[in-house]
N, C-alpha and C positions, 0 to 999 in steps of 0.2 A: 581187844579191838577187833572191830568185825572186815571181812574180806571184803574190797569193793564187788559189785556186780553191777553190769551196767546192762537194760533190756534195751535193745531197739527196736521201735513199736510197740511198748508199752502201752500205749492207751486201749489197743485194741483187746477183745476178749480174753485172748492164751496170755496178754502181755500182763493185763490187771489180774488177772489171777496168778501168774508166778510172781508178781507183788503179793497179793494177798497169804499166800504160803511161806515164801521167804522171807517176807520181812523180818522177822526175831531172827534173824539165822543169817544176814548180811546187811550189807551200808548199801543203797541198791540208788543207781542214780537213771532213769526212765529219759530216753530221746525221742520224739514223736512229733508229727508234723500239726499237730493236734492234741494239748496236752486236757486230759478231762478232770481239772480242777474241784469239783466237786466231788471226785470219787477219794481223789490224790490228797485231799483233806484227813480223811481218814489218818492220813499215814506221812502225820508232818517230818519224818528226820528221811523219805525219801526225797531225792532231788530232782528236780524236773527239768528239763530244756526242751522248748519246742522250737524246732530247727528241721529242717528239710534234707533228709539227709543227701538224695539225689542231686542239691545242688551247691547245700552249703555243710560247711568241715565244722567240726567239734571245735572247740576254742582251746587254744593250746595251754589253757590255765587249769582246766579240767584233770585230774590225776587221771596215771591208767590205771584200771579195774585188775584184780586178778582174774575173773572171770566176763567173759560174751559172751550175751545172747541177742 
């Protein structure tokens, strides 16, 4: 079983590409107030939420990650 890892602002440059290198190596779930869907295809067992993180909380049904970025 792989380690959660959860990016926040994933959709942006540095965020899609620690997708792109991690992925075989974690369960990676991406938070962004803008999720870019056609990249995020690529890479169906990542999870996406777009949520705003400045005003709105993570959903308390979401496990916690061993690792944050």
């Amino acid at each position: 079983m792989l380690d959660k890892l959860y990016i926040v602002g994933g959709s942006g440059f540095i965020g899609k590409n620690m997708v792109r290198c991690l992925y075989e190596k974690f369960a990676i779930s991406v938070f962004d107030k803008y999720i870019d869907l056609e990249y995020f295809s690529q890479y169906p067992d990542v999870q996406c939420y777009e949520i705003e993180l400045d005003k709105d909380q993570i959903d308390g049904s979401v496990e916690t990650p061993k690792y944050l970025i």
